[in-house]
C-alpha positions in Angstrom: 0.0 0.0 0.0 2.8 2.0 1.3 4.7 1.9 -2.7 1.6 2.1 -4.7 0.4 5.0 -2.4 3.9 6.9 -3.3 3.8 5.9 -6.8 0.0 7.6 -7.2 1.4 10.5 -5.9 4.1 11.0 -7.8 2.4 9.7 -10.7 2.0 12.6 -13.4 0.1 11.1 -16.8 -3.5 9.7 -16.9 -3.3 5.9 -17.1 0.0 5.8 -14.2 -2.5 7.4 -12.1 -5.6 5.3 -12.6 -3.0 2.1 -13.0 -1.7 2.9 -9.4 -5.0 4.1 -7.6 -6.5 0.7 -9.1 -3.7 -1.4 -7.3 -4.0 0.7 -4.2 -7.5 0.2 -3.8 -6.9 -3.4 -4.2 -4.2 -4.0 -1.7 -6.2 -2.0 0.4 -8.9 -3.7 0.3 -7.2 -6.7 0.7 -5.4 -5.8 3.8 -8.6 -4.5 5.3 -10.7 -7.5 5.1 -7.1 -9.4 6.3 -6.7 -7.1 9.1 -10.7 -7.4 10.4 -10.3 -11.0 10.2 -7.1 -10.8 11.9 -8.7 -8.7 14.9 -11.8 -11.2 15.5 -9.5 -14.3 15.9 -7.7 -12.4 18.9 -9.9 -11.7 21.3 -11.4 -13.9 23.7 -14.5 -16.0 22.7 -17.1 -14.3 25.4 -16.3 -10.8 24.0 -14.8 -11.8 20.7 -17.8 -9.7 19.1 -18.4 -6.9 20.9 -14.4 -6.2 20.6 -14.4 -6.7 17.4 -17.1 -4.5 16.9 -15.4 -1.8 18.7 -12.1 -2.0 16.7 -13.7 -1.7 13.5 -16.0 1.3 15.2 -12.4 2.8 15.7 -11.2 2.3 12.5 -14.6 4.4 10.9 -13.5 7.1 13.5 -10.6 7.3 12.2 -11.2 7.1 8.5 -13.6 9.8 9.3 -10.3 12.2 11.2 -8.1 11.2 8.2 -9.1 14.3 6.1 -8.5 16.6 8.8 -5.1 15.5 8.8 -4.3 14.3 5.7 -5.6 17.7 4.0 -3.5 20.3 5.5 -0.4 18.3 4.6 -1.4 18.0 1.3 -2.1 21.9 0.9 1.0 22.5 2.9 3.6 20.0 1.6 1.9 18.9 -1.5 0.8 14.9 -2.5 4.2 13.0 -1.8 4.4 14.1 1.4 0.7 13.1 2.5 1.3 9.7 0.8 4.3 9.5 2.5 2.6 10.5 6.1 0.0 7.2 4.8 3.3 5.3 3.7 4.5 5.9 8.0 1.4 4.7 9.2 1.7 1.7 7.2 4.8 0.9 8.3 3.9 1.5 12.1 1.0 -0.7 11.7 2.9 -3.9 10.3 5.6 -3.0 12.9 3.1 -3.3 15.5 0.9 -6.5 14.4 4.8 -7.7 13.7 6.2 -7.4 17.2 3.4 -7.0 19.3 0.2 -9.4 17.8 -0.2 -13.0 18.8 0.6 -15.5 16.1 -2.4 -17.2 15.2 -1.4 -19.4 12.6 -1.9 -22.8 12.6 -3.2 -22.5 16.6 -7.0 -23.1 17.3 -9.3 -20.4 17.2 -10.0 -21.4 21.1 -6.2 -21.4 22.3 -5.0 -18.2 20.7 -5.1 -16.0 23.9 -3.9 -18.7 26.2 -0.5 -18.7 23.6 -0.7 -15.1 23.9 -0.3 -14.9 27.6 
């Protein structure tokens, strides 16, 4: 997302820009559907829903902030450096599900929390 975000950006003629907004969308899309998955296998059974629920309530807040900061750094420092602010965030999330999330492959749905502790 991160490369294809930068790329959009920085793209200047019609078809690089539709081209690398089309594989944008698409890897994030894919991520998001990955990443809501990902959140619903790590919480406990008894709350597993209403957590869930809440995480993907936080991530519509959020998308609804974005503008407000993703806006004055575009007027300000121009496209690369907003897709470059999106790029960081990217990074800090895979960082984060990288060091700090459970791993949850292979382990059943039941038993993830109790490898987690």
């Amino acid at each position: 997302m991160a490369l294809f975000g930068l790329l959009f950006g920085l793209a200047s003629s019609s078809i690089v820009i539709v081209l690398f907004g089309f594989l944008y969308t698409l890897v994030s899309n894919v991520f998001s559907n990955g990443f809501h998955i990902f959140q619903a296998e790590i919480f406990p059974t008894p709350v597993r829903a209403t957590a869930a629920g809440w995480g993907y309530s936080l991530s519509r807040l959020m998308s609804g902030v974005m503008p407000f900061v993703l806006l004055p750094i575009l007027h300000a420092d121009g496209v690369v450096a907003m897709f470059s602010a999106v790029a960081a965030a990217m990074v800090l999330i895979m960082i984060d599900i990288g060091v700090f999330a459970p791993r949850t492959t292979g382990i059943a749905l039941e038993t993830v929390n109790d490898v987690a502790i």
